[in-house]
C-alpha positions in Angstrom: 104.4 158.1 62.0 105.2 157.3 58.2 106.6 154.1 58.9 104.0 153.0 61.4 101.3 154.1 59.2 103.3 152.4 56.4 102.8 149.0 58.3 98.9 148.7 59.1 98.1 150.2 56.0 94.9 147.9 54.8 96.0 146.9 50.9 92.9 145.5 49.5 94.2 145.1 45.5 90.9 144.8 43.8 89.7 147.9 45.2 93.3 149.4 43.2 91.7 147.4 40.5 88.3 148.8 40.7 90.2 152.5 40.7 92.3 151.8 37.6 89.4 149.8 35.6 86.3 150.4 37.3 84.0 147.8 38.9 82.9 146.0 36.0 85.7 145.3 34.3 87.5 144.5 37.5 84.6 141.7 38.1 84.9 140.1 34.4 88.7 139.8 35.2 87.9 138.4 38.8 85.6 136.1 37.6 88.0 134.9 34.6 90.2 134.6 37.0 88.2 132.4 39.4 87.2 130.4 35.9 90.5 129.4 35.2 91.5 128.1 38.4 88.4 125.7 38.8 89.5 124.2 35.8 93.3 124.6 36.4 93.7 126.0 32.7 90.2 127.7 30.9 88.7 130.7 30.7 85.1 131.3 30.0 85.4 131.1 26.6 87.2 128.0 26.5 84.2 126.9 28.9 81.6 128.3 26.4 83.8 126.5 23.5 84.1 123.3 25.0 80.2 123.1 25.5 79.7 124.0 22.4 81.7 121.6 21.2 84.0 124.2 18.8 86.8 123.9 17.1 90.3 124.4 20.0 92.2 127.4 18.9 96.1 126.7 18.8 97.6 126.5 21.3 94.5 123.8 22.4 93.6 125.7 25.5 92.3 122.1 26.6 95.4 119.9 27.0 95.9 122.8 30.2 93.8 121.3 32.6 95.1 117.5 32.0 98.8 119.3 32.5 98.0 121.2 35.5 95.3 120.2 37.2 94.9 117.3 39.9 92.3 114.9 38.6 92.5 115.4 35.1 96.3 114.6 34.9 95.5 111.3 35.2 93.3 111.2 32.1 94.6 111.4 28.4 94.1 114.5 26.4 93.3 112.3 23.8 92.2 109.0 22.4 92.6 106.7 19.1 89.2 106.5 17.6 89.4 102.7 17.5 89.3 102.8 21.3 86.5 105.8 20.8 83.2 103.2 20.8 82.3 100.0 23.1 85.0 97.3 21.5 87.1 96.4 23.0 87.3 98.0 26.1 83.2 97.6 26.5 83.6 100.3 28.8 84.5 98.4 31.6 88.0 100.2 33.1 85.6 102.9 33.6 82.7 100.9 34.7 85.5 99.5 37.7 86.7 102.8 38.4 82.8 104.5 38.4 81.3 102.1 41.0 85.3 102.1 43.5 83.4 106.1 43.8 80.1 104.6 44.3 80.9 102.9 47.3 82.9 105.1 48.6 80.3 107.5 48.6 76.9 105.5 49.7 79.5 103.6 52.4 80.5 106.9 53.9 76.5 107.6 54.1 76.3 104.3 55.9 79.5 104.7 58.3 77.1 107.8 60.1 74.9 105.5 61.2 76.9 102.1 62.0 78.9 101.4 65.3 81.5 98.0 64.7 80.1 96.4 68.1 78.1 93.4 68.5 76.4 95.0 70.9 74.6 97.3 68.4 75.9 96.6 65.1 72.5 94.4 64.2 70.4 97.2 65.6 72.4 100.1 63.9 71.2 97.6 60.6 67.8 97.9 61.7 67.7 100.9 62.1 69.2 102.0 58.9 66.5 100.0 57.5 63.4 101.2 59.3 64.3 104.8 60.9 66.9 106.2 58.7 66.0 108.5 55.6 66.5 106.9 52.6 68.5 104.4 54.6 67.0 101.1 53.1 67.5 102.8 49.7 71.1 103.7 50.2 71.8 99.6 51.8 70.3 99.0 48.2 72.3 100.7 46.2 75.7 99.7 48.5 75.3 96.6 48.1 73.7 96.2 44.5 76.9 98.4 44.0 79.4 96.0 45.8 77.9 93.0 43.6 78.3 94.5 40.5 81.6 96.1 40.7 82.8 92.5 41.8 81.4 91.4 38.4 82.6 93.9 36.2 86.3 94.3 37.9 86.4 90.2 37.0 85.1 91.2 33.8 87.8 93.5 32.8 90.6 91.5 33.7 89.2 88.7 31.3 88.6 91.1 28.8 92.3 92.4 29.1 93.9 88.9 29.0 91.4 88.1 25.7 92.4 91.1 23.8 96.1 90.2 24.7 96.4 94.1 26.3 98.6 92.7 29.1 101.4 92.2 26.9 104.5 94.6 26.5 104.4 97.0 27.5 101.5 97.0 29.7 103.2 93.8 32.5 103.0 96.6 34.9 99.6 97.9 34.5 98.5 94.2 34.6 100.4 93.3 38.0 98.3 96.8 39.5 94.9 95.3 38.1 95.6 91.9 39.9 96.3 94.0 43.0 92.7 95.8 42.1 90.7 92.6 42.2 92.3 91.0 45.0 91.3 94.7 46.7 87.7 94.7 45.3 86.6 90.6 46.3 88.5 91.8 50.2 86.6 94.7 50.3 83.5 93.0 49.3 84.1 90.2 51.2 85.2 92.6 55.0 81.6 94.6 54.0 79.8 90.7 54.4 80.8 90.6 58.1 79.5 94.5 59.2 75.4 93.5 59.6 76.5 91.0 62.0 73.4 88.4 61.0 73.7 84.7 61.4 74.4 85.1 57.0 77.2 87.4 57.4 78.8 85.9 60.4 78.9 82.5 58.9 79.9 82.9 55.5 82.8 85.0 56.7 83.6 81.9 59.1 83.8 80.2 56.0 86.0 81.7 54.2 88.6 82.9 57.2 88.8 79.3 58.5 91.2 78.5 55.6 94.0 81.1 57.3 93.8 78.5 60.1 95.0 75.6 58.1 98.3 77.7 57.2 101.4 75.6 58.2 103.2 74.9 61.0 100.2 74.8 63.6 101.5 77.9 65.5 101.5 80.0 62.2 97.9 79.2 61.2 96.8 79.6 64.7 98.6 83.1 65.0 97.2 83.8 62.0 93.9 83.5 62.5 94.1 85.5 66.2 95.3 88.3 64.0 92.4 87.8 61.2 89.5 87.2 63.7 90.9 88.7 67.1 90.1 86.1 69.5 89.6 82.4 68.5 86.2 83.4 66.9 84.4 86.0 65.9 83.7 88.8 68.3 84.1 92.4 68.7 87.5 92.2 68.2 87.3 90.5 64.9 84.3 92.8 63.4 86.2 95.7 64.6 89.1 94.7 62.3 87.2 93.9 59.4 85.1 97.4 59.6 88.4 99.0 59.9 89.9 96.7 56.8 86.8 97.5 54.9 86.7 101.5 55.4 90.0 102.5 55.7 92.9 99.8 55.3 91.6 97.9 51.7 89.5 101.8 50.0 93.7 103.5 51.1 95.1 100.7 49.3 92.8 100.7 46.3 93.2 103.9 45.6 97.0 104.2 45.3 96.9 101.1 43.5 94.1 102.5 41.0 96.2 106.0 40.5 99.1 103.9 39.7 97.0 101.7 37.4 95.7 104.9 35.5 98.9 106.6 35.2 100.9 103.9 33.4 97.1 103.4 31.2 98.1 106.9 30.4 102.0 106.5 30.0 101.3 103.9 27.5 98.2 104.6 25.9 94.8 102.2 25.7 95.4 99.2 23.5 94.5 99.3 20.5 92.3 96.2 18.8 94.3 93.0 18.3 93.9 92.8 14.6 94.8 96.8 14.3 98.5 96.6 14.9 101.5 94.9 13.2 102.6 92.0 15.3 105.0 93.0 17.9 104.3 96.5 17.0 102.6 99.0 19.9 101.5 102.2 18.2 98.8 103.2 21.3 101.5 106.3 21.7 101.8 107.5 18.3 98.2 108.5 17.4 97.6 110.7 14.4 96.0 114.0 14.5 92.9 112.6 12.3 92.3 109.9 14.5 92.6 111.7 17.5 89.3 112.2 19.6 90.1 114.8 22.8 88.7 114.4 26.3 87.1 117.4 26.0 84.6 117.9 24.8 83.9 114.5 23.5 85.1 111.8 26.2 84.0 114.2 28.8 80.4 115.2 27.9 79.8 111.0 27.1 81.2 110.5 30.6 79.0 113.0 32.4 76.5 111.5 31.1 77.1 108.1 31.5 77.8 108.8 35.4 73.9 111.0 35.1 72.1 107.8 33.6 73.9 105.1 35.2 73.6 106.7 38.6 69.7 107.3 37.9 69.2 103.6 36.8 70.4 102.0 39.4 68.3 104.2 42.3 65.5 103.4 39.7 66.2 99.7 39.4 67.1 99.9 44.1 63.6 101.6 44.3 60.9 99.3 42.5 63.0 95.9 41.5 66.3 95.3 43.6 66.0 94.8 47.2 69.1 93.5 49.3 68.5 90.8 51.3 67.2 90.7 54.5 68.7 90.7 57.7 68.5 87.1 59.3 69.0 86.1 62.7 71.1 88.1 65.0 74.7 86.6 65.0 74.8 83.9 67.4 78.2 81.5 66.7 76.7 78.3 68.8 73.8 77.8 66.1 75.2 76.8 62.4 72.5 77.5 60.0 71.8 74.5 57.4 73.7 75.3 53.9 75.7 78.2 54.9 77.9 79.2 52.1 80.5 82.1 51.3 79.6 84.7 49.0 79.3 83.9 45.6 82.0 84.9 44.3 84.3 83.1 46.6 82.2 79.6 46.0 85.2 77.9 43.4 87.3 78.3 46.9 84.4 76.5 48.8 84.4 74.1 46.3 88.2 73.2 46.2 87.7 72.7 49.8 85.6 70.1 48.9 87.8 67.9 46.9 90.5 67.4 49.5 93.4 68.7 52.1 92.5 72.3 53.4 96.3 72.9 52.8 96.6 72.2 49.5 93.4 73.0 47.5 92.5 75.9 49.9 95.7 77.7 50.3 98.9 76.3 47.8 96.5 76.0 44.8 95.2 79.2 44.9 98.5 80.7 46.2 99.5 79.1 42.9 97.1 80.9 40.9 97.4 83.9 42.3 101.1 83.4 42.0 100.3 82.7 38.2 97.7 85.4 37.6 100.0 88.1 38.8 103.2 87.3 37.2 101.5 86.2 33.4 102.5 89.1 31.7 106.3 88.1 32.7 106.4 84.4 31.1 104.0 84.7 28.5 105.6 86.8 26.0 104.4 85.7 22.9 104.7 89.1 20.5 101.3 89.0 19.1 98.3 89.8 20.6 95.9 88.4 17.2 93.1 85.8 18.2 94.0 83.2 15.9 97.5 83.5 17.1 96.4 82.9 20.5 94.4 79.9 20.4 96.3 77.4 23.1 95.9 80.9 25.3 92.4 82.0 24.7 91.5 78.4 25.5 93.2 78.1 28.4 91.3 81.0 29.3 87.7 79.0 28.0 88.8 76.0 30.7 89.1 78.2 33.3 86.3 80.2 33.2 84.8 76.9 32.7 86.3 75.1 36.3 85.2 78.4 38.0 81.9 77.7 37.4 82.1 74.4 38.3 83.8 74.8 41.0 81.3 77.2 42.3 78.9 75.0 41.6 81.0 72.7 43.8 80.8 74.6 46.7 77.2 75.7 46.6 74.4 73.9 49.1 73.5 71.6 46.2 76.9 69.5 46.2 77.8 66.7 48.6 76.3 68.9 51.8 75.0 66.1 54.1 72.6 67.0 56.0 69.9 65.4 57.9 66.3 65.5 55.8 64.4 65.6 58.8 66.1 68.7 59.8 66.0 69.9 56.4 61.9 69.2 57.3 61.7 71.0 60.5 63.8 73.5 59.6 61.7 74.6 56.3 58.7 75.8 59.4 61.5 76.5 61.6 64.7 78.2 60.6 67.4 79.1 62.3 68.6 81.9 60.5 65.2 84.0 60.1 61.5 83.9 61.6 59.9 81.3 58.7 56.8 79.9 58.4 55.9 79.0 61.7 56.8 82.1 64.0 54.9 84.1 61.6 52.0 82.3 61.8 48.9 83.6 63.5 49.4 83.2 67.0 45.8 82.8 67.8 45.0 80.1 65.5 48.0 77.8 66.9 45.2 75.5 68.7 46.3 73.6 71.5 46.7 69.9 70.3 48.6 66.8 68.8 48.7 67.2 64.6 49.8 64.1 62.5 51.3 66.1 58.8 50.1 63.7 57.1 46.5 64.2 58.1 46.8 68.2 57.6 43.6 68.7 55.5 41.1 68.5 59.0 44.0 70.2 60.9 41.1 73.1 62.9 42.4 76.0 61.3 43.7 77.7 58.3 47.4 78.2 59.8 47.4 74.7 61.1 46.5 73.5 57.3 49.1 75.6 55.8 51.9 75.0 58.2 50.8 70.6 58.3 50.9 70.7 54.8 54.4 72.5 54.0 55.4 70.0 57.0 54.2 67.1 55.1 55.3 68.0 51.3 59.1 68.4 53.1 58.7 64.7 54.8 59.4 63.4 51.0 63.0 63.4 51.3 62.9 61.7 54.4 61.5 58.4 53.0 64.2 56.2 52.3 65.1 52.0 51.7 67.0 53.8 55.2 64.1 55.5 56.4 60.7 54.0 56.9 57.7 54.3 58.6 58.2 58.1 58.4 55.6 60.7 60.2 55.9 64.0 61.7 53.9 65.4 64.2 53.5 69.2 65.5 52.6 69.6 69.2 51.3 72.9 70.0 50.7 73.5 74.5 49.6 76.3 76.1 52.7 76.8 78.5 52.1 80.1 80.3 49.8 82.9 79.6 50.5 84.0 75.8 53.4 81.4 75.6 52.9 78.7 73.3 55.4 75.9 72.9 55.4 74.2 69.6 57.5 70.7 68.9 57.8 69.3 65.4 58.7 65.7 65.4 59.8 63.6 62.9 59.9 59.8 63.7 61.3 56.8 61.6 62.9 53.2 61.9 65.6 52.5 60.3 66.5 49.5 58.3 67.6 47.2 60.9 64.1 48.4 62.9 65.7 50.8 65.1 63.5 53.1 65.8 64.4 57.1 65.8 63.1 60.2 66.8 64.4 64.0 65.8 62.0 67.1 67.1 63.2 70.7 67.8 60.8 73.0 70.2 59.9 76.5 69.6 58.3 79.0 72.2 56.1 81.9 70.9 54.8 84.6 72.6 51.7 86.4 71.7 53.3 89.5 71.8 56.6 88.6 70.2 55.1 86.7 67.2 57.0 86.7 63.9 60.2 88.6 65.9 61.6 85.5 66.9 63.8 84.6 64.6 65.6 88.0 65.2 66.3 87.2 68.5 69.6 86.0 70.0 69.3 81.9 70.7 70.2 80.9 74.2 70.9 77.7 75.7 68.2 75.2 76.0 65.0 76.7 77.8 63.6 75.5 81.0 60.2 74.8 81.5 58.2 77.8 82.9 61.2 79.9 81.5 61.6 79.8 78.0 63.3 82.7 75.9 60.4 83.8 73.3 61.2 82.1 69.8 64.2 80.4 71.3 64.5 76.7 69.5 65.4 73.9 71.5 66.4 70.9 69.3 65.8 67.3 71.3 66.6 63.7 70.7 63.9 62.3 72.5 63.5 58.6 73.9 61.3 56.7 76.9 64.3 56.8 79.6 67.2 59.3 80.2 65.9 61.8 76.9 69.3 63.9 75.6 68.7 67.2 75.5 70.8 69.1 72.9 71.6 72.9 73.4 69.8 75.5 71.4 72.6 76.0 68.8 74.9 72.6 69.3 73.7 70.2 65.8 71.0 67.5 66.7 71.8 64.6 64.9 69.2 62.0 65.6 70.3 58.7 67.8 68.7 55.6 68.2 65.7 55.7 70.5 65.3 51.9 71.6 61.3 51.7 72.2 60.3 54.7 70.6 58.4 54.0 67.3 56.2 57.3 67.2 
């Protein structure tokens, strides 16, 4: 009976405790206890000191928590005061590192709603937008997020290669920051894809058409099946980029950021260039007076940094920053005029631009990249002083400088060819969102013939306002090439609460060919101002016509060509057909 009673025998210890102590001095050690494994290392007084900001006893009860806890180990107990203030780090390691947790944490609120199908992923957007609590707010703040940590991550690699902190022995830690960026412009660039609009699916066309280009043929075409899925876009592909953009590129980023903050630690934050002897790294060997400690310095300025910065940019989401809105519903048989990638992938657009897709869209910046990543190895000039840097830091200058041109290069606004009496219809008409026209007043689209240029006796106020946009667009069209110009809009009653509305644009060319573009529109009473968010189809029949859907002809007197809704109308000559 001993030994069974000896084996379910209940041993609760703190009631032993409680009999040796009594209950309250059993609970003050319990909850000291409890105390100092939260913060792997202090007690309640430490806590109450640290707060305080008092003086550390020795042993510094506050170097425990960056030996033996999990987070903290992979910040430094202590910094050199010339590091202390904004130069020269200007904050911007832990700017990167703040908004990496940002996303994380607004994209997992986004992932609850969000399916990766094209069946639903445009509607899940909508609906995050218009149903969900707080949902537009937290797309806000995701994507303001996304842009600025782009920014800032390209920020602190300049800033790093300016203040010469890449040198010995920091090669390493520069190699894991290239790996950083590459991760950060991915990541932003996978999240472009997920609202499956006409933007986001044509942009990222953009940019992963350059995989195709990879040599031999049967590479770049592998290639790309593995990048997009299929030969374009489709639920394959989106499925691969959600799962590239919330679990494949945020796994990678992090080891690669735990690795980049452990050898900051191993070999201590740079000090200013002009602070050290030349070839001389003294980050390591900081004296006691110059010392500044985590806590409670670093780590009260930090808690409040992530307090106001958090608060400004909810503040800045809610009354000035709104993303942009959701355009069209992916559809890959229309390309929208002046589709670009994102921003900061434009210098690539641009080299694209100058010549061969091989060479200035995938060896140069190979190249680069190639460069960027292995500068540390072959420039190893001892001193990190400005004025002994000069063929460097201008180097640097140039480069910033052909980025910007570059992107320049590849924006709308350089050597894009496009016809400007599509750009004419398409400012009523767009093909990427409703526009002018389909969120016009229904009811005062009047049936009848309206010449642009006669828009001030047009019968109603819409007509006025949509005639006169119509006409102030038909001055690019006028050209030595172009004359004769005029551009009608032809609005018919075609079934109960269907309107069909053609804008034409006729000209004669220099050698007196005439020609004719003109793209139809059907609008539904019920449907007005929703139809640019609706899927295009093929080109309507009459008596039959998909609300909103725009049907782009090249019209002339015998055998009219009828272009697809989606396929590009380029204007042909229309013998006979002078307006």
């Amino acid at each position: 009976m001993d030994f069974l009673r000896g084996i379910f025998q209940l041993h609760i210890p703190i009631l032993d405790d409680v009999k040796a102590k009594g209950v309250k001095a059993t609970l003050r050690a319990k909850f000291d206890d409890v105390v100092t494994r939260v913060t792997a290392g202090l007690g309640p007084a430490d806590v109450r000191a640290v707060l305080r900001d008092d003086p550390p006893g020795r042993p510094n009860p506050r170097l425990k928590p960056h030996a033996e806890g999990f987070w903290l180990h992979m910040k430094p107990t202590y910094y050199h005061n010339m590091v202390d203030g904004l130069y020269p780090t200007f904050r911007l390691g832990w700017l990167s590192t703040f908004f990496f947790a940002f996303e994380i944490i607004t994209g997992v609120f986004l992932m609850v709603f969000y399916t990766p199908s094209p069946l639903v992923a445009y509607e899940n957007m909508r609906n995050i937008l218009s149903n969900v609590p707080f949902g537009s707010l937290m797309r806000d703040l995701h994507k303001l997020g996304a842009e600025l940590m782009v920014a800032i991550v390209a920020l602190h690699m300049l800033r790093t290669f300016i203040t010469g902190s890449y040198k010995k022995p920091r090669q390493f830690t520069w190699a894991t920051g290239v790996v950083l960026l590459f991760v950060t412009l991915i990541l932003s660039f996978s999240g472009y894809l997920l609202p499956w609009d006409q933007l986001s699916l044509w942009a990222v066309t953009i940019g992963a058409s350059m995989v195709e280009a990879i040599p031999p043929e049967v590479v770049g075409r592998t290639v790309n099946l593995i990048v997009r899925g299929a030969p374009e876009f489709g639920a394959n592909g989106l499925l691969r980029f959600y799962l590239l953009h919330v679990i494949g590129l945020p796994l990678v980023g992090i080891v690669a950021l735990g690795v980049h903050y452990y050898k900051v630690i191993l070999h201590g934050h740079s000090l200013p260039p002009g602070a050290e002897d030349v070839g001389v790294d003294t980050a390591k060997r900081v004296p006691m007076e110059s010392r500044v400690y985590f806590m409670p310095q670093i780590l009260t300025r930090e808690l409040w940094y992530v307090s106001g910065l958090t608060a400004l940019l909810v503040l800045v989401c809610a009354f000035i920053y709104n993303a942009p809105v959701l355009e069209a519903h992916a559809d890959p048989l229309i390309t929208p005029l002046h589709i670009t990638s994102p921003w900061y992938f434009l210098w690539l657009q641009g080299m694209l631009k100058i010549g061969d897709k091989v060479i200035w869209g995938l060896l140069i910046p190979g190249a680069l990249t190639g460069v960027l990543l292995m500068l540390p190895y072959f420039e190893v000039g001892p001193s990190r002083r400005y004025g002994d840097r000069r063929i460097g830091l201008s180097a640097a200058a140039v480069s910033v400088a052909g980025l910007a041109i570059l992107s320049f290069m590849g924006s709308p606004w350089y050597k894009v060819t496009s016809s400007p009496d599509q750009e004419a219809v398409a400012a009523l008409m767009p093909q990427t969102h409703p526009g002018p026209l389909r969120e016009a007043n229904w009811d005062e689209l009047t049936f009848g013939t309206y010449y642009a240029g006669d828009w001030a006796s047009a019968p109603t106020p819409t007509l006025r306002s949509l005639l006169h946009l119509f006409a102030d667009h038909l001055a690019g069209v006028e050209s030595p090439e172009r004359q004769g110009v005029a551009a009608y809009m032809i609005v018919e009653d075609w079934q109960t609460d269907l309107k069909k509305i053609t804008l034409r644009v006729t000209w004669t060319q220099a050698d007196g060919t005439p020609y004719e573009f003109s793209q139809s529109a059907y609008l539904h009473r019920s449907h007005n101002g929703e139809a640019g968010s609706q899927p295009a189809a093929p080109a309507p029949t009459a008596g039959a016509a998909p609300i909103g859907t725009p049907a782009a002809t090249v019209s002339a007197p015998v055998g009219s060509a009828t272009v697809p809704a989606g396929m590009p109308a380029t204007a042909t000559p229309t013998p006979g057909a002078g307006g």
